[in-house]
C-alpha positions as CSV (number, residue, x, y, z in Angstrom):
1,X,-15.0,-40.0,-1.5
2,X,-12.0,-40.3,-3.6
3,X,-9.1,-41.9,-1.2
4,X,-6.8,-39.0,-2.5
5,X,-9.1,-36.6,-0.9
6,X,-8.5,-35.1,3.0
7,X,-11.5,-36.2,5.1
8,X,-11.9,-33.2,7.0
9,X,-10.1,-29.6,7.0
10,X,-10.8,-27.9,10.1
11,X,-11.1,-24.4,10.4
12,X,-8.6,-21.7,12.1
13,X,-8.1,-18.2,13.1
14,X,-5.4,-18.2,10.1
15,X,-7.7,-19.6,7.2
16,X,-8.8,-17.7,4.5
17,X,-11.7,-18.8,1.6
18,X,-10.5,-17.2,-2.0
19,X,-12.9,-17.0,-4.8
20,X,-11.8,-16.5,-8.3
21,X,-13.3,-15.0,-10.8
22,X,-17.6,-15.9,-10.5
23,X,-18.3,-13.4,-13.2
24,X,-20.9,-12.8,-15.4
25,X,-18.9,-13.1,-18.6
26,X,-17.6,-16.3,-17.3
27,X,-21.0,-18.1,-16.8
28,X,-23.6,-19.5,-19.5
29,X,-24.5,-16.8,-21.7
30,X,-21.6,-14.3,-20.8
31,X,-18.7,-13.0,-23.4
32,X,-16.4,-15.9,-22.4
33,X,-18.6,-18.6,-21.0
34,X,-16.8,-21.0,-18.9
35,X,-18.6,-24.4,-19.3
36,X,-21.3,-25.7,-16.2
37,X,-19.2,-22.3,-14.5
38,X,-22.8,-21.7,-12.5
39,X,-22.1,-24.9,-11.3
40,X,-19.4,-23.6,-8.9
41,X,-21.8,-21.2,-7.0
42,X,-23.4,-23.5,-4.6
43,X,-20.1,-24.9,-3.1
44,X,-19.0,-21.4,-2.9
45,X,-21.8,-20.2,-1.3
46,X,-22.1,-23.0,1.4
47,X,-18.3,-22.5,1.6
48,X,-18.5,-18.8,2.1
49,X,-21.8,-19.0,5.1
50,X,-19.1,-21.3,7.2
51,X,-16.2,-18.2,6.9
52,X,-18.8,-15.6,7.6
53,X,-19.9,-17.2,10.5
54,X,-16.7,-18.5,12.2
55,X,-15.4,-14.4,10.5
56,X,-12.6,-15.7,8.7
57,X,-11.6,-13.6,5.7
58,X,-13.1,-14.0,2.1
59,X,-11.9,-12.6,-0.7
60,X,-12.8,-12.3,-4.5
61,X,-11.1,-11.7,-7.3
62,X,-12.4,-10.3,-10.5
63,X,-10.7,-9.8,-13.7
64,X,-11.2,-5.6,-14.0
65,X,-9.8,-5.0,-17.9
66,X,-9.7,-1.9,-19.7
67,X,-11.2,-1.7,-23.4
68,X,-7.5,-2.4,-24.6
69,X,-6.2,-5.6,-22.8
70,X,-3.9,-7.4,-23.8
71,X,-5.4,-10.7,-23.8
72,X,-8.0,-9.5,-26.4
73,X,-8.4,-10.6,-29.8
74,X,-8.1,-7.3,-31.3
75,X,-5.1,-7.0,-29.1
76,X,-3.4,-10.2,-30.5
77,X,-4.5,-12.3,-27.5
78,X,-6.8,-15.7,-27.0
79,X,-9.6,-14.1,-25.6
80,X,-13.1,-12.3,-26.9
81,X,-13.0,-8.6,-25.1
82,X,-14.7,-9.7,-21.4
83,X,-15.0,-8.5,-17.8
84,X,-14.2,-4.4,-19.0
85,X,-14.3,-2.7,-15.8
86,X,-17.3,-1.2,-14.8
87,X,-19.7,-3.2,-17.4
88,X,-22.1,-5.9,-16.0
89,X,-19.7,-8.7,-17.6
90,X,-17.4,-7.7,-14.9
91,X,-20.0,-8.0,-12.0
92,X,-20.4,-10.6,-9.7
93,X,-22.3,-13.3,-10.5
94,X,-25.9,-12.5,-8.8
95,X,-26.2,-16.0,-7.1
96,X,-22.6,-15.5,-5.5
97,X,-23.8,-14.5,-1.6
98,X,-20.3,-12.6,-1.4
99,X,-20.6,-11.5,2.7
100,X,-20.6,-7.4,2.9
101,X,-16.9,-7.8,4.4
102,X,-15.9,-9.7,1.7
103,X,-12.2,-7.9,0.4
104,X,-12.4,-7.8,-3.3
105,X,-9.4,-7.9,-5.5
106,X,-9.5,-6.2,-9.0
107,X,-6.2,-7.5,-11.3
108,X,-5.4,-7.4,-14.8
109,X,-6.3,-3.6,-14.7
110,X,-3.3,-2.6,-16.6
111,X,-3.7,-3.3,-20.4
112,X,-0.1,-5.4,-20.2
113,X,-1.0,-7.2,-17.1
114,X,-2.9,-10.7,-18.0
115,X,-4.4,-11.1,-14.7
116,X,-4.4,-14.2,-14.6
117,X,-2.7,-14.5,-11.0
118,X,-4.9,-13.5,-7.8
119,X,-1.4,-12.1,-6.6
120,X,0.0,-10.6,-10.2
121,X,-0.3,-7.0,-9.8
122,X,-2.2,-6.8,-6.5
123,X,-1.8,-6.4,-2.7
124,X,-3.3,-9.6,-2.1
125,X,-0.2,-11.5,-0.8
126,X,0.1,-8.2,1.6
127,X,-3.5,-8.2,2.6
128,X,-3.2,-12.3,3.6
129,X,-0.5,-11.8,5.6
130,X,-1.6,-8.8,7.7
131,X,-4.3,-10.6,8.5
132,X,-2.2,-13.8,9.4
133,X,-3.1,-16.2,6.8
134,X,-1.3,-19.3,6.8
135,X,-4.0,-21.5,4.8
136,X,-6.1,-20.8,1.8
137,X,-9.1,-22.5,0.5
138,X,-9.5,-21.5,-3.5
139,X,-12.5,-21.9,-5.8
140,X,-13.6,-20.2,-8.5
141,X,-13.0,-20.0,-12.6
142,X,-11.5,-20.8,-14.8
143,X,-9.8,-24.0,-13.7
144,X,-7.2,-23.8,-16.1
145,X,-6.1,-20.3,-16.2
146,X,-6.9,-18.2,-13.3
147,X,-7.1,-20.8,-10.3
148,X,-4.3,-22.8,-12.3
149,X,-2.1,-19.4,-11.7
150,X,-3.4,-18.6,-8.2
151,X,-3.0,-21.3,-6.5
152,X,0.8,-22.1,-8.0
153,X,1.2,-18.3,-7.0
154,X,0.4,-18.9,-3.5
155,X,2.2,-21.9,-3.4
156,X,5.0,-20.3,-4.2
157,X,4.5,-17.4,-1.7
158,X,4.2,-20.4,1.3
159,X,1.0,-20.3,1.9
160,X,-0.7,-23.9,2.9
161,X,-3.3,-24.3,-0.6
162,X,-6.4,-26.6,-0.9
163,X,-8.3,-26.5,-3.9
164,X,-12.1,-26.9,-3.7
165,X,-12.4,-29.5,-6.0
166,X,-16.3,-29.4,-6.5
167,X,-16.0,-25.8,-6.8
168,X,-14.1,-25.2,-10.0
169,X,-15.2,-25.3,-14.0
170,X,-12.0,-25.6,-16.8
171,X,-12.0,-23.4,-20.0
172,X,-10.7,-26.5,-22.0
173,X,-10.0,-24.6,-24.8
174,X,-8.1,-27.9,-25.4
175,X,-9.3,-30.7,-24.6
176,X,-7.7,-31.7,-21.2
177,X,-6.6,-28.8,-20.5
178,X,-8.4,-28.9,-17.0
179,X,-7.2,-31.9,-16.0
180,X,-3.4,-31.1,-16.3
181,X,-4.1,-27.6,-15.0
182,X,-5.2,-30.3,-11.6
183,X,-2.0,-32.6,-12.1
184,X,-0.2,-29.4,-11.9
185,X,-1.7,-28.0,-9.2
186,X,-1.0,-31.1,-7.0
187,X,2.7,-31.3,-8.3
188,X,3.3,-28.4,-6.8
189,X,1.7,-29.0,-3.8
190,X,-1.6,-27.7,-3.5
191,X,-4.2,-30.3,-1.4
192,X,-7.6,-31.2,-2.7
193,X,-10.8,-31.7,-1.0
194,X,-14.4,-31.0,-1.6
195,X,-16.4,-28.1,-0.1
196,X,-18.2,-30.2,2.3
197,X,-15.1,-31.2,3.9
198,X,-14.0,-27.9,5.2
199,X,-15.3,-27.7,8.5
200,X,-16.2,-24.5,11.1
C-alpha cells in the first residue's frame, strides 16, 4: 500500500459513507460516459454492506437536471444533455446495492444550479449533522467535478473527509485533470485511503 495511505479507519457511531453520482449516463455506454466509471461499483458496494451492517448512514447523490440545465451544450455549457430527471440516465446504476435506508440527495435541479456540490442547493449538510456526522467517507463520479466539489465542500463545512481512493473514475476532459482534482483534494485536507481499509 502506498505509504501516504492510512492503514486502517475504524468505524463510529458519527461516520457516514457518501456516494456520488453512480449513474447510468455516467457509466460505459451512458450520455456522458465517465471512463472504467463501473469500475467504482465494487468498492462501493463492499463499502456500503460494512455501513449497513454496523447502520451507519449512506447517502447518494444524483445529478436530477431539468431538460434546460445550464451545463448543457444547447445551454452554452461543457456537457451533452445527461441525468434529466426521471429518465433512466438519471437512475442508479443497477449494480450499485444502495441499502433500502439509503437517503438520496437529488441537486442541480434548478436549471442555474450546476450541481456539481453534494451540498450546493441541498439539505445535505443539515441532514449530516442531525444525524451527528463528524466523518465522511466519499466515492463516486466524476473525480474531477462532482467529488472534486464535494469533498472541498465538506471540508469546508468541518467535517473530517477521506476519499475512497479505489472508488473513484476522472472525466479528464483534459488530460490530468484527475490527478490535480486529487492534489487538490489533499491540499485542502481531505485523507485518502482505499475501501478495504475502512473497517466495521
Amino acid at each position: 500500500m502506498n505509504a501516504n495511505l492510512p492503514k486502517l479507519s475504524r468505524l463510529t457511531r458519527r461516520s457516514a459513507l457518501l456516494v456520488i453520482d453512480v449513474q447510468n449516463d455516467f457509466l460505459p455506454g451512458g450520455r456522458l460516459p465517465v471512463p472504467r466509471g463501473d469500475e467504482v461499483i465494487p468498492p462501493l458496494n463492499g463499502c456500503m454492506e460494512r455501513f449497513h451492517r454496523k447502520n451507519l448512514p449512506i447517502f447518494a447523490t444524483r445529478d436530477w437536471h431539468p431538460p434546460d440545465h445550464g451545463s448543457f451544450q444547447a445551454q452554452g455549457g461543457l456537457w451533452p444533455p445527461h441525468c434529466i430527471a426521471g429518465s433512466s440516465g438519471a437512475d442508479f446504476a443497477e449494480a450499485l446495492a444502495l441499502p433500502p435506508e439509503t437517503c438520496i440527495i437529488s441537486k442541480g435541479s434548478l436549471p442555474e444550479d450546476s450541481g456539481y456540490s453534494g451540498f450546493s442547493g441541498t439539505d445535505l449538510a443539515a441532514r449530516l449533522r442531525y444525524l451527528g456526522v463528524r466523518t465522511l467517507y466519499v466515492g463516486g463520479l466524476a473525480t474531477d467535478y462532482c467529488v472534486l466539489n464535494t469533498i472541498i465542500d465538506a471540508l469546508r463545512l468541518g467535517f473530517r473527509t477521506y476519499l475512497l481512493i479505489d472508488a473513484v473514475r476522472a472525466v479528464d476532459v483534459h488530460p490530468g485533470d484527475g490527478e490535480r482534482a486529487l492534489g487538490e483534494m489533499r491540499r485542502q485536507g481531505a485523507r485518502f485511503i482505499t475501501s478495504d481499509r475502512v473497517s466495521a
